[in-house]
C-alpha positions as CSV (number, residue, x, y, z in Angstrom):
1,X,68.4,183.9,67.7
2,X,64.4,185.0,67.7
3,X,63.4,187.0,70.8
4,X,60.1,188.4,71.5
5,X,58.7,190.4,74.4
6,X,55.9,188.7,75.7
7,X,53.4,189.5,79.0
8,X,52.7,187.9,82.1
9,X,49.2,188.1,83.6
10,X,48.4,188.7,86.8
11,X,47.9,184.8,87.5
12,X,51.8,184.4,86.0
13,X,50.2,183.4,82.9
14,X,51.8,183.7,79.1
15,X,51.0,183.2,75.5
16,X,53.8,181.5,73.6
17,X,54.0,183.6,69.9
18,X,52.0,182.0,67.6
19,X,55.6,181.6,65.9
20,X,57.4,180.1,68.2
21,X,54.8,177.5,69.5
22,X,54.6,175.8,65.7
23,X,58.6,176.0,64.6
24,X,59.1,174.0,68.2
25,X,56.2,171.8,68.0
26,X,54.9,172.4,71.2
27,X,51.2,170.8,71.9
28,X,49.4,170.4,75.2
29,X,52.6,170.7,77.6
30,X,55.5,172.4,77.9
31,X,58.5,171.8,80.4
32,X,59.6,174.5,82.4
33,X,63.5,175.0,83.2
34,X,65.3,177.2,85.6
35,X,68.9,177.2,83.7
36,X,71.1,179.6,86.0
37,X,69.3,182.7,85.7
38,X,66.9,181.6,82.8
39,X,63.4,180.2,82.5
40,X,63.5,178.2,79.6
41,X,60.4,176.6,77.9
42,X,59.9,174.1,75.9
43,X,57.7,171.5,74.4
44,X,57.0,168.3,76.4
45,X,58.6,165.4,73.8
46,X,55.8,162.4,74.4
47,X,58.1,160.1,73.1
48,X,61.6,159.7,74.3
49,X,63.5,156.1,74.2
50,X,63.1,155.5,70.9
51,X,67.1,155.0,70.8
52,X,67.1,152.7,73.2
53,X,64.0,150.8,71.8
54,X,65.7,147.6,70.6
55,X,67.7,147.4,73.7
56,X,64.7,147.5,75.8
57,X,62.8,144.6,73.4
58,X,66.0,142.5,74.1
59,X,65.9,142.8,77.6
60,X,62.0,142.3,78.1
61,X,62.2,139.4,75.4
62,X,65.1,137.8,77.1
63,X,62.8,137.9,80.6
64,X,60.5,136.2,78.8
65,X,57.8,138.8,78.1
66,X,55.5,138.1,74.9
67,X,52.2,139.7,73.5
68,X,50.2,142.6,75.3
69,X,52.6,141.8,78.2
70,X,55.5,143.2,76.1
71,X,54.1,146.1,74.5
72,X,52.8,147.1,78.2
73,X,56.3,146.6,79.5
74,X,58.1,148.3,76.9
75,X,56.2,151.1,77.2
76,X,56.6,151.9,80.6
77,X,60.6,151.1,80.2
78,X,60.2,154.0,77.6
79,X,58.7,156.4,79.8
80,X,61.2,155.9,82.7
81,X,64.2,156.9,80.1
82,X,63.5,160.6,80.3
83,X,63.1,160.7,83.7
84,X,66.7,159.1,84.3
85,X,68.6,160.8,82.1
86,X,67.3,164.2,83.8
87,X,68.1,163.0,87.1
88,X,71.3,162.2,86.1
89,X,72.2,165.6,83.9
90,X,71.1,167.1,87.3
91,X,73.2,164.7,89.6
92,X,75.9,165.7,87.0
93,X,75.2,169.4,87.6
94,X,75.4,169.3,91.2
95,X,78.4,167.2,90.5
96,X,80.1,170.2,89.0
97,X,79.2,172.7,91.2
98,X,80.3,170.7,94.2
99,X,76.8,170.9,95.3
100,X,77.3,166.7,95.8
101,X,79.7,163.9,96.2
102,X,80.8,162.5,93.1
103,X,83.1,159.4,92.3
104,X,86.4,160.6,90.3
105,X,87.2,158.9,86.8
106,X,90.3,157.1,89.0
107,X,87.2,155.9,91.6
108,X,85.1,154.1,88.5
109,X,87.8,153.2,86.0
110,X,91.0,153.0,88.1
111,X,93.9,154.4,88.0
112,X,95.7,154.7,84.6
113,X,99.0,152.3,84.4
């Protein structure tokens, strides 16, 4: 693991290490994370979805969408996939922590015969 000591200005400001910023690819944005007792940073990914791309282009061509229509509606499906899947790793989270109600495996799948 690579650690550096880096400052904070008086306006909670840092510099990420010249270093770090290329080998992680970060650009313009960076996501911020409180992870128990941990900040963690990293680079805003500007395109997620892409494994669920022919999935969405199914589904959009099967409503009928064609054209600029389609490209417009795909990508807004791909912008929404991030989103959802961080709302549910947090749902999950709370989940385990008892922080929320959950449904048991027996309450979605059944019980096992």
């Amino acid at each position: 693991m690579e650690m550096k000591k880096v400052s904070i200005s008086a306006k909670r400001q840092i510099t990420i290490p010249q270093k770090f910023f290329t080998k992680l690819g970060f650009d313009t944005e960076a996501e911020c994370i409180v992870r128990g007792n941990e900040l963690v940073l990293r680079p805003v990914k500007t395109t997620g979805g892409g494994e669920f791309a022919e999935q969405i282009l199914a589904d959009l061509i099967a409503k009928g969408y064609s054209g600029e229509d389609l490209l417009d509606r795909f990508r807004l499906a791909q912008k929404q996939i991030r989103p959802a899947v961080e709302r549910m790793l947090s749902d999950a989270e709370k989940a385990a922590l008892s922080e929320i109600e959950s449904a048991s495996y027996n309450d979605v799948f059944g019980a096992e015969e």
